[in-house]
C-alpha positions as CSV (number, residue, x, y, z in Angstrom):
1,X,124.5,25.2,63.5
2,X,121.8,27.2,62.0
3,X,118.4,27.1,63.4
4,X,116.7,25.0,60.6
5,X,113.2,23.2,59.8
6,X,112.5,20.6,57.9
7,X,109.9,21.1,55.1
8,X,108.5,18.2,52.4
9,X,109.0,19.4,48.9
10,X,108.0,17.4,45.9
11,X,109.9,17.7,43.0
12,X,109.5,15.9,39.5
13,X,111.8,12.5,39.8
14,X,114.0,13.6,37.0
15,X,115.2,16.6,38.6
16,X,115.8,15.0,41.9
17,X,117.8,11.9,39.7
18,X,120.2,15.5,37.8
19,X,120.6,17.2,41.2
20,X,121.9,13.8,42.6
21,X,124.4,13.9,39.8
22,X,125.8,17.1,40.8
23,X,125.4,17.0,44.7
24,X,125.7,14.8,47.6
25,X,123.6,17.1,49.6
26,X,120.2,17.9,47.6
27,X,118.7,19.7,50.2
28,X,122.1,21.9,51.3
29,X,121.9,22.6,47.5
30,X,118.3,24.0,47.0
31,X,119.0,25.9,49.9
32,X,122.0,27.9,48.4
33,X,120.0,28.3,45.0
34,X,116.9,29.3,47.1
35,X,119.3,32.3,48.9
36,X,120.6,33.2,45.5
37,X,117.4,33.4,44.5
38,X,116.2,35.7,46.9
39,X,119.2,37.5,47.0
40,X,118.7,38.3,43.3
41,X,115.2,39.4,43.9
42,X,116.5,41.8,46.6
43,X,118.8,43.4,44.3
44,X,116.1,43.4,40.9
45,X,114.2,45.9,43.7
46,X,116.6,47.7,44.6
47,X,117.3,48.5,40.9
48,X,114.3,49.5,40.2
49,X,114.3,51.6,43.1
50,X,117.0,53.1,42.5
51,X,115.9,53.9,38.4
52,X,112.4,55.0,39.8
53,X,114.5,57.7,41.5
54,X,117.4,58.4,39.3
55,X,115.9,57.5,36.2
56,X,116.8,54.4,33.8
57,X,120.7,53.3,34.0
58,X,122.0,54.9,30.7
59,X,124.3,53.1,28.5
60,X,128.0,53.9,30.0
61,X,126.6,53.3,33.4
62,X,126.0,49.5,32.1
63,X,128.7,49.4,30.3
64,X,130.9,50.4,33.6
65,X,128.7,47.9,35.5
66,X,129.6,45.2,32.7
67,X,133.4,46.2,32.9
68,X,133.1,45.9,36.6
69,X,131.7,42.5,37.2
70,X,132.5,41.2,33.6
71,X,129.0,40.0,32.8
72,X,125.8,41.1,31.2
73,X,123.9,44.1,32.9
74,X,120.1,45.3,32.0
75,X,118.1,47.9,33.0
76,X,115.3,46.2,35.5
77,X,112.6,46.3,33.5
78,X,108.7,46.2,35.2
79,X,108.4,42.7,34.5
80,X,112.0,41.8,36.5
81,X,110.4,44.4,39.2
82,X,107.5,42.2,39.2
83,X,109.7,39.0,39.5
84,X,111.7,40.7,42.2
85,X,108.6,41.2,44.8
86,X,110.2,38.9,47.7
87,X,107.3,37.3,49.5
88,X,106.8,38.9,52.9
């Protein structure tokens, strides 16, 4: 098993009633979003990174991107830069 801690986290009663509905395991649940989360964050910086050194993705790198994974692909933009700082 994964070396764990428990946390309190208080959440609006409504949500807690839709996550119910779609989970047996609420907190095994925020967990995985909470990864994807910061996975996602990971990757917004390396973007921008990557654009900061290369300049901005042009329009058939996205479009080979979108071809690639079959879903919509933007240029990481300063605000999703901002959004992407992963607390340290």
């Amino acid at each position: 098993m994964a070396d764990t801690t428990r946390i309190t986290v208080t959440l609006p009663a409504e949500l807690v009633a839709a996550l119910k509905e779609v989970t047996d395991h609420v907190s095994g649940y925020v967990a995985e979003t909470a990864v994807r989360e910061l996975r996602r964050r990971l990757v917004e910086a390396d973007l921008q990174r990557r654009q900061e050194e290369h300049g901005v993705f042009t329009e058939a790198e996205l479009a080979d991107a979108r071809s690639r994974i079959g879903g919509q692909v933007e240029p990481v933009t300063e605000r999703t830069a901002d959004a992407a700082a992963v607390p340290r």
